[in-house]
C-alpha positions as CSV (number, residue, x, y, z in Angstrom):
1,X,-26.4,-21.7,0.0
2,X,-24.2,-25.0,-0.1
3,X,-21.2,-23.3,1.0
4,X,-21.3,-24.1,4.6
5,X,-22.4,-27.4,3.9
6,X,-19.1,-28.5,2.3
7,X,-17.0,-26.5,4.1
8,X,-16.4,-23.9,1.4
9,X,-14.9,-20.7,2.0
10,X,-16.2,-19.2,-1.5
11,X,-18.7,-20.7,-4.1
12,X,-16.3,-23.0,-6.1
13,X,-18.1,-22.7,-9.3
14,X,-19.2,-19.3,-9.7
15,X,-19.3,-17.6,-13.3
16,X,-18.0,-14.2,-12.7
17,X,-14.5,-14.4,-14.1
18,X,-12.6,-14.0,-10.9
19,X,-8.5,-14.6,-12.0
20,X,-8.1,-16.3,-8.3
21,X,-9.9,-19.0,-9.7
22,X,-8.1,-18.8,-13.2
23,X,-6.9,-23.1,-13.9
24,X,-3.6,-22.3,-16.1
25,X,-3.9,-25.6,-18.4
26,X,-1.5,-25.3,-21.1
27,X,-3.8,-23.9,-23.4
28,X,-4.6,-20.9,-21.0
29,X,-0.6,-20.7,-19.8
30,X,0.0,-20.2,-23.9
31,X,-2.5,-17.6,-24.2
32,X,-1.5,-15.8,-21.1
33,X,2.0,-15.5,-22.5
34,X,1.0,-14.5,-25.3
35,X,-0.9,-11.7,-24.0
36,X,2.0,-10.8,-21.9
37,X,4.4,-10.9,-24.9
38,X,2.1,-8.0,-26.4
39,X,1.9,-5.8,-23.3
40,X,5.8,-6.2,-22.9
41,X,6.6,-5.5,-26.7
42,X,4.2,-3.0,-27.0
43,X,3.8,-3.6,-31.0
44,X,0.7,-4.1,-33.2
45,X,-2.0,-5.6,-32.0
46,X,-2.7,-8.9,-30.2
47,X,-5.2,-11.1,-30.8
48,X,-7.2,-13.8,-28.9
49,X,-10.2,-15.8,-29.9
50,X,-11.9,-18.7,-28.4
51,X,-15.2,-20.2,-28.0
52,X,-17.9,-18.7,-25.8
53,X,-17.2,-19.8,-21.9
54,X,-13.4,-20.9,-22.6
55,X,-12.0,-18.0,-20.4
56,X,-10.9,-15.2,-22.3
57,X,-12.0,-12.5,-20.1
58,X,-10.6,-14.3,-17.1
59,X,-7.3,-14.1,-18.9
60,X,-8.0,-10.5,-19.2
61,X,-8.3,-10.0,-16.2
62,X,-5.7,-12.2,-15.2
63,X,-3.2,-10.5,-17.3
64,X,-4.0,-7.0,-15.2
65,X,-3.2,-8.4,-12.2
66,X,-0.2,-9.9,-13.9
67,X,0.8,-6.3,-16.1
68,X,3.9,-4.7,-15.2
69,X,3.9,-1.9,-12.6
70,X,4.8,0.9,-14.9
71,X,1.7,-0.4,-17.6
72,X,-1.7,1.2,-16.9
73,X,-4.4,-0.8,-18.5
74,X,-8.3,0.3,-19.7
75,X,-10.5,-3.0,-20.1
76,X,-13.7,-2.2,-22.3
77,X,-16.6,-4.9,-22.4
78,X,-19.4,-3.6,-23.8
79,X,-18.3,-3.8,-27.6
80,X,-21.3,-1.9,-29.5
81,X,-20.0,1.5,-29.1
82,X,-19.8,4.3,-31.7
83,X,-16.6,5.9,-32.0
84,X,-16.8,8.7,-29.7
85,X,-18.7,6.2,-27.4
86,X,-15.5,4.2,-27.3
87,X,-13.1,7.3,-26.5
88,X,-15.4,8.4,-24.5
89,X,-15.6,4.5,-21.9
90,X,-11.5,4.6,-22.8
91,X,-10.9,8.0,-20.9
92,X,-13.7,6.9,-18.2
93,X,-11.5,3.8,-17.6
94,X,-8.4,5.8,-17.7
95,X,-9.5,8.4,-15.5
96,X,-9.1,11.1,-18.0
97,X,-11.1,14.5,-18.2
98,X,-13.4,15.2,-21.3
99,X,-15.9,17.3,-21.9
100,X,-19.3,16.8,-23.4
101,X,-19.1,18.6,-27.2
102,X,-15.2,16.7,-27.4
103,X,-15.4,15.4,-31.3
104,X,-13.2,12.4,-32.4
105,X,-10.1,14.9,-33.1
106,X,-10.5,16.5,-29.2
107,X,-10.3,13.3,-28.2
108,X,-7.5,11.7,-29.8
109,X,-5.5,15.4,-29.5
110,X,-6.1,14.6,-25.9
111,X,-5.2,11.3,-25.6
112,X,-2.3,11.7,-27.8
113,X,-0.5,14.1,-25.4
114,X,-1.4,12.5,-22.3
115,X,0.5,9.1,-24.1
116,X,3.3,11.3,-24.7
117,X,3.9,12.2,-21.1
118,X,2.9,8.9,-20.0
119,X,5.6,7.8,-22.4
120,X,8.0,10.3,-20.6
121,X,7.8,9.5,-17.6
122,X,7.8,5.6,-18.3
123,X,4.5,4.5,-18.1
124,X,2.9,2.9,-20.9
125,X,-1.3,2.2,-21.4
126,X,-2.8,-1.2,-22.9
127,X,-6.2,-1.3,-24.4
128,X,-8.1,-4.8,-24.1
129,X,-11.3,-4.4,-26.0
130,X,-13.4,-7.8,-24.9
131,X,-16.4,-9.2,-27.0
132,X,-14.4,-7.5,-29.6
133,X,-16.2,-9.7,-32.7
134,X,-19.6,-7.2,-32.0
135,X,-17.3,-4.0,-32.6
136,X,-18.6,-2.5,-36.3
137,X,-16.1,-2.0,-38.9
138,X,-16.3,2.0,-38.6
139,X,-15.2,1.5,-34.6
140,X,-12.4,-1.1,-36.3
141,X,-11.1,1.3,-38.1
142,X,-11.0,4.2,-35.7
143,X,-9.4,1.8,-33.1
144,X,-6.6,0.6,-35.6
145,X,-6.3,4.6,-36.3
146,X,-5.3,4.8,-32.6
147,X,-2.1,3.0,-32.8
148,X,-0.9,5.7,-35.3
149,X,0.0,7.4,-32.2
150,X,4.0,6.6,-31.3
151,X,7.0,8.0,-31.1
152,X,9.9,7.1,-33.5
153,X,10.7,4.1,-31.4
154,X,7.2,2.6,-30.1
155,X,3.3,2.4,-30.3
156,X,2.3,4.4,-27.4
157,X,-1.3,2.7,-27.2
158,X,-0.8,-1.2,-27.4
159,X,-3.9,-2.6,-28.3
160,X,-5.6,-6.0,-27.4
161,X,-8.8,-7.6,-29.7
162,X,-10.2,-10.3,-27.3
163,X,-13.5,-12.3,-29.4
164,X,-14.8,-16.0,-30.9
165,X,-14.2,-17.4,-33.7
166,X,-16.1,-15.0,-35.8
167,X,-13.9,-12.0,-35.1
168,X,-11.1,-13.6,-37.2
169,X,-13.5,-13.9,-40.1
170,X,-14.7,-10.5,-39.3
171,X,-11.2,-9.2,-39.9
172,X,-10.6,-11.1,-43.2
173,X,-12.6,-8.9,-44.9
174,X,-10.8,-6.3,-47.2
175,X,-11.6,-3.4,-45.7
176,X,-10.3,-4.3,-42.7
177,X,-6.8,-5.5,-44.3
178,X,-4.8,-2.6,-42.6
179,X,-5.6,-3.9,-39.3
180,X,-4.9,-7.5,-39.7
181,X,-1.3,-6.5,-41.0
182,X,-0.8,-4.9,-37.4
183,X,-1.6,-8.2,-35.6
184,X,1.7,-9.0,-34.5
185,X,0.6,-12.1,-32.0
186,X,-2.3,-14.4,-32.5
187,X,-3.8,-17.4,-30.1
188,X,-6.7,-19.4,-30.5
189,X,-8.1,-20.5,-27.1
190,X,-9.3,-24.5,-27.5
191,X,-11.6,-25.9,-24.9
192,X,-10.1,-27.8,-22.3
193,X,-9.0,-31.6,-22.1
194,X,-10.8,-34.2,-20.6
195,X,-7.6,-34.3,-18.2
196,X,-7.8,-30.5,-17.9
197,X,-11.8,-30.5,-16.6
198,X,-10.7,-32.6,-13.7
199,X,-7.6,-30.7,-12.7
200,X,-10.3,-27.4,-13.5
201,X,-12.6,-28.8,-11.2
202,X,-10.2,-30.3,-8.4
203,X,-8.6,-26.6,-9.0
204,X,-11.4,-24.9,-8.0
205,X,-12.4,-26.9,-5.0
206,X,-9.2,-26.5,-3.5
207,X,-9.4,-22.4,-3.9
208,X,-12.5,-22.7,-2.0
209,X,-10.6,-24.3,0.6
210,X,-12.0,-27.4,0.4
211,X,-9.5,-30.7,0.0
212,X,-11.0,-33.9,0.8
213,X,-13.1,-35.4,-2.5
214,X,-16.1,-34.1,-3.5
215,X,-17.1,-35.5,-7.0
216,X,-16.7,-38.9,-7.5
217,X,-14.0,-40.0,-10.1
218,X,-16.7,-41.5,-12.4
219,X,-18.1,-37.7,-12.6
220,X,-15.4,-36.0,-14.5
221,X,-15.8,-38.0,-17.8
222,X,-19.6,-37.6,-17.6
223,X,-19.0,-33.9,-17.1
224,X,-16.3,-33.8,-20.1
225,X,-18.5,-35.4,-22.3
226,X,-21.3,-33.1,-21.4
227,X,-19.4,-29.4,-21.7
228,X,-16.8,-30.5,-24.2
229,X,-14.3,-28.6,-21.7
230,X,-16.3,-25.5,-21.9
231,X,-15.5,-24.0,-18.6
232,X,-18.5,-21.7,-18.1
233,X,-20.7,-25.3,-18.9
234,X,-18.5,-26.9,-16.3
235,X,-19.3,-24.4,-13.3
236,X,-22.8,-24.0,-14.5
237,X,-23.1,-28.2,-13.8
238,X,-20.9,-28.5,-11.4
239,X,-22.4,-25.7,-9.2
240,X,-25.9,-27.6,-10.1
241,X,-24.3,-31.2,-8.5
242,X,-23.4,-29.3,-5.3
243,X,-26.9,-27.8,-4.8
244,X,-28.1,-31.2,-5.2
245,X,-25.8,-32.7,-2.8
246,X,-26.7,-30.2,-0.3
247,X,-30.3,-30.9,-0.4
248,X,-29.8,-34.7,-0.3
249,X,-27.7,-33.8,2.8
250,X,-24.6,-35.5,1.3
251,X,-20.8,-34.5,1.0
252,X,-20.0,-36.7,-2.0
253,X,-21.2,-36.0,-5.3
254,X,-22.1,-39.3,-7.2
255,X,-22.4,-39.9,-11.1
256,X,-25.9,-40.0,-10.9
257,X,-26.7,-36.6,-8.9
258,X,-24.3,-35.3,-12.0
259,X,-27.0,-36.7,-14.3
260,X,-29.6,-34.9,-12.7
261,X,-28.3,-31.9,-12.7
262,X,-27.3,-31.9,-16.4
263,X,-31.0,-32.3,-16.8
264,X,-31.9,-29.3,-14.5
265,X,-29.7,-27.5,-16.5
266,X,-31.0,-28.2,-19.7
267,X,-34.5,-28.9,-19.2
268,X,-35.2,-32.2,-20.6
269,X,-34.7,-35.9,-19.5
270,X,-32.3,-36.9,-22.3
271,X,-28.8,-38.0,-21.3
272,X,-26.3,-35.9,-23.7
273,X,-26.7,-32.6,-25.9
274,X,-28.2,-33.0,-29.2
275,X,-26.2,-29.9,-31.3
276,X,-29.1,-27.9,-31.5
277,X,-29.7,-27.8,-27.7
278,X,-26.2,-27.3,-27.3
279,X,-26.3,-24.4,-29.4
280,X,-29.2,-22.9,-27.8
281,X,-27.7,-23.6,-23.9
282,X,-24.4,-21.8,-25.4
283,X,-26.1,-18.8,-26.9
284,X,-28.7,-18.5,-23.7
285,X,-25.0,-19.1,-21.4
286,X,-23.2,-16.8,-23.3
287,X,-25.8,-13.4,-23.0
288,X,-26.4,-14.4,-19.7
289,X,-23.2,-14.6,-18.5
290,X,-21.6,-11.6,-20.4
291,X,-24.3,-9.3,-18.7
292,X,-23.9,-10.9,-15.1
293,X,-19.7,-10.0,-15.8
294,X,-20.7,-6.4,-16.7
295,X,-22.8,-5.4,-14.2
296,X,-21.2,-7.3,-11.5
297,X,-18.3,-5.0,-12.7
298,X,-19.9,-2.2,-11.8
299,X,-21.6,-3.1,-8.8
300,X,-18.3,-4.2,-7.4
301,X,-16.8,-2.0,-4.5
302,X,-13.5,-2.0,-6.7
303,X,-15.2,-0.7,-9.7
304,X,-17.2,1.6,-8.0
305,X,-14.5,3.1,-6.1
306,X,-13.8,6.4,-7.8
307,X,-10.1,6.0,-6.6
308,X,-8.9,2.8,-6.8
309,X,-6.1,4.0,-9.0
310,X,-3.3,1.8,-6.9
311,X,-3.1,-0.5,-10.0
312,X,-4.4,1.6,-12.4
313,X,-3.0,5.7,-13.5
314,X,0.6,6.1,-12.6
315,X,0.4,3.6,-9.7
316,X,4.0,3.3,-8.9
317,X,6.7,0.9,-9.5
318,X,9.6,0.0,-7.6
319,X,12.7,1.9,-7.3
320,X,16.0,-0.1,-9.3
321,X,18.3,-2.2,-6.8
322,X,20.1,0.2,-5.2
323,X,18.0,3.4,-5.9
324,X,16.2,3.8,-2.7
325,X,18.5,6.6,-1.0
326,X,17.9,8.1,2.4
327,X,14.9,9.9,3.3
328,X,16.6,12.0,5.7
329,X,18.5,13.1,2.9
330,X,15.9,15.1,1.3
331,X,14.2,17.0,4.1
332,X,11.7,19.5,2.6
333,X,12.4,23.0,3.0
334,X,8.6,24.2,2.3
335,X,8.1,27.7,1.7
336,X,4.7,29.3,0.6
337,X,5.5,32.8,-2.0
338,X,5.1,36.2,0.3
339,X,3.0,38.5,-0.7
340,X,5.9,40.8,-1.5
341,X,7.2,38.4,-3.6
342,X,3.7,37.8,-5.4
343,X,3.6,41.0,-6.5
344,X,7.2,41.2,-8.3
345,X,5.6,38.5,-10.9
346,X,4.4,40.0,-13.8
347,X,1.3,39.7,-15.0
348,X,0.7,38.2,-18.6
349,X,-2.3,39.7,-20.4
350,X,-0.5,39.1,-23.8
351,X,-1.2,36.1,-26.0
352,X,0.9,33.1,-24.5
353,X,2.3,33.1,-28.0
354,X,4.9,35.4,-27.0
355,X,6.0,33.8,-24.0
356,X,6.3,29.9,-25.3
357,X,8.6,31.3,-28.3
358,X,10.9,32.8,-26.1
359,X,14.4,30.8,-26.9
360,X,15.8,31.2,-23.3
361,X,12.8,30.0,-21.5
362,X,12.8,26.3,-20.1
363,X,10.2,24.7,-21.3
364,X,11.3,21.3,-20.8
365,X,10.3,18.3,-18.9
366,X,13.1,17.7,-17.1
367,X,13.2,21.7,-15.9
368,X,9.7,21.5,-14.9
369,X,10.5,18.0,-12.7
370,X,13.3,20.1,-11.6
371,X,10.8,23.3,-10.2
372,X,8.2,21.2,-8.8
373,X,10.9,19.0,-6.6
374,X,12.5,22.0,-5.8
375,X,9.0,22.8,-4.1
376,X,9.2,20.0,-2.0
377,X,13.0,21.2,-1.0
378,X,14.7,18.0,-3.1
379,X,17.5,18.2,-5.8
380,X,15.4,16.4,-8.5
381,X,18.9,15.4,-10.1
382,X,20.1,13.8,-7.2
383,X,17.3,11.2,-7.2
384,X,17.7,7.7,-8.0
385,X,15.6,6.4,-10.8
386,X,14.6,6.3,-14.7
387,X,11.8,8.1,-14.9
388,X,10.1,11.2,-12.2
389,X,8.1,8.4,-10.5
390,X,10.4,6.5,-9.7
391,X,12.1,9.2,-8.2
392,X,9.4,10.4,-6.3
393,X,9.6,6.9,-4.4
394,X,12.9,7.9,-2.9
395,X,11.6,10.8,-0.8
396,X,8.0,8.4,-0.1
397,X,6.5,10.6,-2.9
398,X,3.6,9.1,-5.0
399,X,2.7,10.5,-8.6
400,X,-1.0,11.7,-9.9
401,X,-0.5,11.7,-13.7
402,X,-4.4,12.8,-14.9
403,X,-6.5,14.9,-17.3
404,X,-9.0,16.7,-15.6
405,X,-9.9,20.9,-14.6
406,X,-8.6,23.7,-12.7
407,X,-11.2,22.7,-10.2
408,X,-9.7,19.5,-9.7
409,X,-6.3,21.0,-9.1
410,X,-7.5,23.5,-6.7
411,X,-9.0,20.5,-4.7
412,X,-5.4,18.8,-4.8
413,X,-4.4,21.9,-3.5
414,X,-0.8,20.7,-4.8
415,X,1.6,22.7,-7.4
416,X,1.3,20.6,-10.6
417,X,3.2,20.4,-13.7
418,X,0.9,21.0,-16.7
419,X,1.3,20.7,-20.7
420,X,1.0,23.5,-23.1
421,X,0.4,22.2,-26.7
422,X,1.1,25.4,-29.8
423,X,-0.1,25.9,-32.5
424,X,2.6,23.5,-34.7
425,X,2.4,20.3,-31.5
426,X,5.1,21.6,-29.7
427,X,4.5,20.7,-26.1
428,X,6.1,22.9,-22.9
429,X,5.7,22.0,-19.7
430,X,5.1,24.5,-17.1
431,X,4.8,24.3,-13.0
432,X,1.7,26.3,-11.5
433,X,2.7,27.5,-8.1
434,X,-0.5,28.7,-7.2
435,X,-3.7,29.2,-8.6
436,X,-6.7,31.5,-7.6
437,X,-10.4,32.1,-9.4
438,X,-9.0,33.7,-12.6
439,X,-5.4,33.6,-13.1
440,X,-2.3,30.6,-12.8
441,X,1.3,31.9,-11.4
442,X,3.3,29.7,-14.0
443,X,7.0,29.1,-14.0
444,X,9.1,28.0,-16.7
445,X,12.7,27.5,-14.9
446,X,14.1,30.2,-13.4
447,X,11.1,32.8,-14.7
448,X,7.2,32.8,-13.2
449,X,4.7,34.9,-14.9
450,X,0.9,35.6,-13.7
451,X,-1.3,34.5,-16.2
452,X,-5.3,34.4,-17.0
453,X,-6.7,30.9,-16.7
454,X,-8.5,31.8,-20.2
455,X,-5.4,32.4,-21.8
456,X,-3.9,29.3,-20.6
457,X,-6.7,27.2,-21.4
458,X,-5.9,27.8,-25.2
459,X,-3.2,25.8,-25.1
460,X,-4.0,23.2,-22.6
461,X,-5.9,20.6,-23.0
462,X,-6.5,19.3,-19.4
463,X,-3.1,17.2,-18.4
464,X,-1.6,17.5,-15.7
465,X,1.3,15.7,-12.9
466,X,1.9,16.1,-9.3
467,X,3.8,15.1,-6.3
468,X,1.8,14.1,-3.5
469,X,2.5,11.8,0.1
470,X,0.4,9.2,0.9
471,X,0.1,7.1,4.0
472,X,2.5,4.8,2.2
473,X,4.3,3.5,-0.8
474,X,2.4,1.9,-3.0
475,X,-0.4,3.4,-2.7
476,X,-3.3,0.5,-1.8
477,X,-7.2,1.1,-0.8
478,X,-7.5,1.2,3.1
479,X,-10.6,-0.9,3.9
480,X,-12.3,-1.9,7.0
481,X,-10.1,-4.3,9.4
482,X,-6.9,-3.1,8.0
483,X,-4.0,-1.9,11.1
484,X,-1.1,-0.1,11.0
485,X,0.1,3.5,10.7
486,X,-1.4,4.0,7.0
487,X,-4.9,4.0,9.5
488,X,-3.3,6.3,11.8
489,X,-2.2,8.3,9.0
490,X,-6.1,8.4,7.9
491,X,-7.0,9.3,11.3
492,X,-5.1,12.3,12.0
493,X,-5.8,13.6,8.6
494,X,-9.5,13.0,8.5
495,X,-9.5,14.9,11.9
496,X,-8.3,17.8,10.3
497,X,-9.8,17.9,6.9
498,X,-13.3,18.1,9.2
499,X,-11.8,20.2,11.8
500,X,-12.1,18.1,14.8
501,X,-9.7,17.5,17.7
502,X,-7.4,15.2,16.6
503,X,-7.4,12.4,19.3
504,X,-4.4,12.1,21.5
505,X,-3.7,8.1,20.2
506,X,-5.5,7.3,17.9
507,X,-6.2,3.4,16.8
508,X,-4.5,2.1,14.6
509,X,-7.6,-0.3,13.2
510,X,-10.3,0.3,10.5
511,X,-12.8,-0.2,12.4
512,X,-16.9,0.4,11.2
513,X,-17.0,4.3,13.1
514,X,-13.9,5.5,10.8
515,X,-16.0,3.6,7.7
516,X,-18.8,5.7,8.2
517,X,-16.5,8.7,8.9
518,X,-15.2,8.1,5.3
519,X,-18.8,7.7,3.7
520,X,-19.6,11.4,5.4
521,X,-16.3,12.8,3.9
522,X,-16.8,11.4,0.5
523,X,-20.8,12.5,0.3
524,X,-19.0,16.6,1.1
525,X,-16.2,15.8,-1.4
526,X,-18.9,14.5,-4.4
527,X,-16.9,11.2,-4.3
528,X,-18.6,7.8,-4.5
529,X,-19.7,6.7,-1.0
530,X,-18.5,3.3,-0.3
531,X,-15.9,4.0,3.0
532,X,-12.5,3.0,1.1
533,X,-9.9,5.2,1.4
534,X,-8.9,5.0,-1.9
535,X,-6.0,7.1,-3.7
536,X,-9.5,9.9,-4.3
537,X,-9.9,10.3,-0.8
538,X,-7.0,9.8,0.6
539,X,-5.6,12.9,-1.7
540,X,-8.1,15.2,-1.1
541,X,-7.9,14.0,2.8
542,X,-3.7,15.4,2.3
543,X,-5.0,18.5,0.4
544,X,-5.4,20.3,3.7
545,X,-1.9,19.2,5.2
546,X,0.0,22.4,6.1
547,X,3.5,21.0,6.3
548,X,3.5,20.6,1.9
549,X,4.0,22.9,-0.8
550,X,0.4,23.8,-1.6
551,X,-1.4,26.1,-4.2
552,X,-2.5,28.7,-1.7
């Protein structure tokens, strides 16, 4: 309402925990880093506490911006979950395929080997579990159970308890011992300063684009004195003051108008906080604001966006100095299997039992990376880079690492590379070649073999990789008002995936016809309609492309 008014690009003082806003006082530049520290070391768990409104869940949310490319991370906020409720929000944030009658052992089986080839292939997954004081000691314990899954050398599910003060007397108790001997990093977030709400405030203002003075000096000690540094009380005032000031017609906040609107605020005509009002604002604050941060998490276009995965699953990092070779080097020699050729596979009706203990057969990751480059014509060893992703960047490849169904790789219409679990853990990796209604052509190495979908689905449990080439690398969400050839790109390609002439030159703009374009693709695809052209959409809008290996 007042934003025009004082020449604000944004609403300064908003409570949403937006990390463009994020003031790094010391205290918050400590916590940060310690936050960091655990996502790098990948150890035990972290831990960080603070007072309602001190900012932890901006830090959250700051540290995923700030996570390393190769680290996927699932944010939970709504704490009072059963077990399988929390697997169950943990695979919806990760993107990961489950079904309905999953119990808590499907679930971590699952999970377990899709860490393992997360692992593999470099990536590594953080958990932040927020509001985490509200968590019941059964979901404790099944959440410290989780970081039993590693490898010899490293937790392969790094884990992050974000609560108040009450979670660290929550896991005191004795029963709860195991987990607190895991906490390998601890920080307890303090209010701010009295120096810090000013440079918070002053912080803020100047985000909004706004850099002339807007509160009076005398303000910040008045506001201090009122919040005690809280930074949820500050914005709550502060974005009272500004309404004032916009109805008095005035572009400078005074002492006075502060006043007033501490009494709005609170309700009554006294100057400070008595504690027990101050308790009751924080409580009433504190349920408010946590459900305005969850469901403006899910009304957000990001959230909502089935496929904003360009930060999330397997969203790529950099090649290493030196690793990006060139492109002409690896043209793709694409070749779909004749039918001639088809038939000379044989068909497995036999338990896959027999074929997985065979001693000769490659099984291997590395062989099945081999295979499926070899689809897209490129000498997999050749490839600069630590891990397959990497790799993939070399030849403007992007990687979908996922757990989902045979439906959803027939709609990818790509050749994956899928994991086959026995009976004693063992894990071999296979590359299906194609795919039709009942039966998988699978190759291990140098042998393919035709096999029943049933008899394959004994031994998978949903995980599956492939190579795929997007508009451009990293993949980002095309919105309205973007330009450039990754439009162009989403042009051609929507033209064909709906079968219309594709337009001589197309423009290079995202304009409000191609938006609505998108919304009528992603209603026929069962997406979420919201006109990004997300990494969702824009793979299923590549699945028709006849110039790449495909399943069919």
């Amino acid at each position: 309402m007042y934003n025009a008014h004082f020449g604000f690009n944004a609403a300064p003082f908003a409570i949403t925990p937006d990390p463009h806003y994020l003031y790094l006082s010391e205290r918050h530049q400590e916590a940060l880093a310690h936050l960091l520290y655990g996502v790098k070391e990948g150890s035990g768990f972290v831990l960080l506490t603070g007072e309602v409104g001190t900012g932890k869940t901006t830090l959250c949310r700051c540290l995923i911006d700030q996570a390393p490319e190769n680290v996927d991370v699932a944010l939970l906020l709504n704490p009072r979950l059963s077990s399988l409720e929390l697997l169950a929000t943990l695979f919806d944030e990760l993107r990961l395929h489950y079904d309905s009658s999953f119990s808590l052992k499907n679930f971590v089986d699952t999970l377990n080997t899709y860490l393992l080839t997360s692992y593999g292939i470099g990536r590594r997954t953080v958990l932040i579990l927020d509001e985490a004081q509200n968590l019941s000691t059964e979901v404790l314990e099944q959440v410290r159970l989780l970081t039993n899954l590693e490898t010899n050398r490293q937790k392969l599910l790094q884990i992050i308890l974000v609560g108040q003060p009450e979670l660290k007397t929550l896991l005191n108790r004795t029963n709860l011992r195991q987990l607190a001997q895991r906490i390998t990093a601890r920080y307890h977030l303090l209010p701010l300063s009295k120096k810090d709400t000013q440079g918070y405030i002053e912080h803020r203002l100047e985000v909004s684009g706004v850099r002339h003075k807007v509160f009076e000096n005398r303000c910040m000690g008045r506001i201090y004195r009122e919040t005690g540094g809280i930074p949820r009380l500050i914005n709550i005032i502060c974005d009272r003051a500004l309404l004032g000031g916009y109805v008095k017609n005035v572009q400078l906040i005074t002492k006075s108008m502060v006043g007033k609107a501490i009494n709005e605020v609170r309700g009554e005509r006294s100057f400070y906080f008595p504690l027990h009002w101050l308790a009751t604002a924080l409580a009433i604050i504190f349920i408010f604001g946590t459900s305005f941060i969850f469901l403006s998490s899910l009304e957000s276009p990001q959230r909502l966006a089935l496929e904003e995965d360009d930060r999330r699953v397997f969203a790529l990092s950099l090649p290493p100095k030196g690793g990006l070779q060139a492109v002409n080097d690896y043209v793709p020699e694409v070749r779909a299997l004749t039918e001639e050729e088809a038939n000379d596979i044989p068909e497995v009706h036999a338990h896959l039992r027999t074929i997985l203990s065979t001693n000769n057969l490659a099984t291997d990751i590395t062989s099945a990376f081999e295979f499926l480059f070899q689809e897209w014509g490129v000498n997999y060893q050749k490839l600069m880079g630590e891990s397959a992703c990497q790799r993939a960047i070399n030849i403007e490849l992007a990687c979908l690492h996922k757990i989902g169904t045979w439906d959803d790789i027939r709609r990818y219409n790509r050749p994956v590379i899928i994991e086959l679990v026995n009976e004693a853990g063992k894990q071999h990796h296979a590359v299906v070649t194609h795919l039709d209604s009942e039966k998988a052509w699978l190759n291990f190495g140098e042998q393919t073999f035709l096999v029943p979908l049933a008899r394959i689905n004994e031994y998978w449990l949903g995980q599956f990789l492939l190579l795929w080439r997007p508009p451009e690398i990293p993949v980002r969400v095309l919105n309205r008002g973007d330009e450039g050839e990754a439009v162009i790109w989403l042009r051609k390609h929507l033209d064909q995936a709906t079968q219309r002439s594709l337009e001589p030159s197309p423009s290079p703009r995202f304009d409000k016809a191609l938006r609505e374009r998108i919304k009528e693709f992603q209603a026929s695809q069962q997406l979420t309609v919201d006109g990004l052209a997300g990494e969702q959409t824009l793979l299923l809008l590549q699945a028709v492309a006849t110039d790449q290996p495909s399943l069919r």
